[in-house]
C-alpha positions as CSV (number, residue, x, y, z in Angstrom):
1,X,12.2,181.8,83.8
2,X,14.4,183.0,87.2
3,X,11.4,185.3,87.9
4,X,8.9,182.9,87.7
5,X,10.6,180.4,89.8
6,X,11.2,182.7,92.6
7,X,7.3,183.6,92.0
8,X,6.7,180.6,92.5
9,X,8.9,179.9,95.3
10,X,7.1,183.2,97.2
11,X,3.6,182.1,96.5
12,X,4.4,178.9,98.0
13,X,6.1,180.2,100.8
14,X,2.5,182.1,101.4
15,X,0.7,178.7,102.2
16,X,3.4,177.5,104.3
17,X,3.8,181.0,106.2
18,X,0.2,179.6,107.8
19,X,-0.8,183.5,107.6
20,X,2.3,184.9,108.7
21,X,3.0,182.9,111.7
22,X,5.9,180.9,110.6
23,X,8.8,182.8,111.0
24,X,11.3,181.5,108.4
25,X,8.3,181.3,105.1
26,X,7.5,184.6,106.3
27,X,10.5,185.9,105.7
28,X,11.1,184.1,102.4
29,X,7.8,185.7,100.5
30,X,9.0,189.3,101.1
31,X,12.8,187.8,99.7
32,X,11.7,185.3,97.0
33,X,8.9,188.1,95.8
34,X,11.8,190.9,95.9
35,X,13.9,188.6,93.7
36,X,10.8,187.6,91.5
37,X,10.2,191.0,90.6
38,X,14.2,192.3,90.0
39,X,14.2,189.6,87.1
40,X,10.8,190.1,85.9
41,X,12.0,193.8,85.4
42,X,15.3,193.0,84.0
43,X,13.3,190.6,82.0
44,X,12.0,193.8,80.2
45,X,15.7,195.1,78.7
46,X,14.7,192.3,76.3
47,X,11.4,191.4,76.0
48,X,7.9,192.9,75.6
49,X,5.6,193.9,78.9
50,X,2.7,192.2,77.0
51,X,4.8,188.9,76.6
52,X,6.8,188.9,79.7
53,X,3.6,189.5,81.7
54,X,1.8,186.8,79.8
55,X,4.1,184.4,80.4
56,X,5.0,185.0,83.9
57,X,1.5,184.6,85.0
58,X,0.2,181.6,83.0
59,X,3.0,179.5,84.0
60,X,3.3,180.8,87.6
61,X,-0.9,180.0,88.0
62,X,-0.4,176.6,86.3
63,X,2.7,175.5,88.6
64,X,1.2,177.3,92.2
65,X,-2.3,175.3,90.9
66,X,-0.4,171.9,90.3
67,X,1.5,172.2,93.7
68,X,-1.6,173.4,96.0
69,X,-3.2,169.7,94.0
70,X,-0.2,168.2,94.8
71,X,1.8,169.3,97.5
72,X,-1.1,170.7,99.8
73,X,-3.5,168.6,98.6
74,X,-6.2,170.8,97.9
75,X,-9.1,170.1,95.9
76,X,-9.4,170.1,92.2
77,X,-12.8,170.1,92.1
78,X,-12.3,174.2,94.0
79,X,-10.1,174.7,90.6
80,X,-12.6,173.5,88.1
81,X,-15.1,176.1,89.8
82,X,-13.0,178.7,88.8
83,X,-12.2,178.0,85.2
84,X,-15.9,177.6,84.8
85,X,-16.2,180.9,86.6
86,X,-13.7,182.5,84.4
87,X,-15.5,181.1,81.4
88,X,-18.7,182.8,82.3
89,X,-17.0,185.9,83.0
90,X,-15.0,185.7,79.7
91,X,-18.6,184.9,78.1
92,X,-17.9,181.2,76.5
């Protein structure tokens, strides 16, 4: 759960970076993505990749999509494309 928050926390700093320019968020992705991936890692004395993987990136993607909705106010609609997108590609 530590790795995903600070995944989280990165990915978020991303948007807010505004491509780099932003001194501080800059900063913050290359620190909150360094943390992210010491737990994820550390994660692994215990669990399986398969799981830890799993689990890190479904609930990271669902929380980053909530707070872009949310927070940054993007569209849902751009969201929905890619589920259906995904379903094509998955073949359903």
């Amino acid at each position: 759960m530590i790795a995903i928050f600070f995944e989280i926390a990165g990915t978020t700093c991303m948007k807010l970076s505004e491509e780099l320019t932003k001194l501080v968020p800059s900063i913050l992705i290359f620190v909150f993505y360094g943390l992210c991936l010491t737990f994820l890692t550390l994660s692994l004395r215990k669990l399986e990749v398969s799981i830890v993987y799993a689990v890190w990136s479904g609930l990271g993607t669902i929380v980053v999509t909530s707070i872009g909705i949310v927070w940054f106010r993007e569209s849902l609609y751009t969201y929905k494309s890619y589920v259906h997108l995904f379903k094509n590609y998955r073949g359903n």
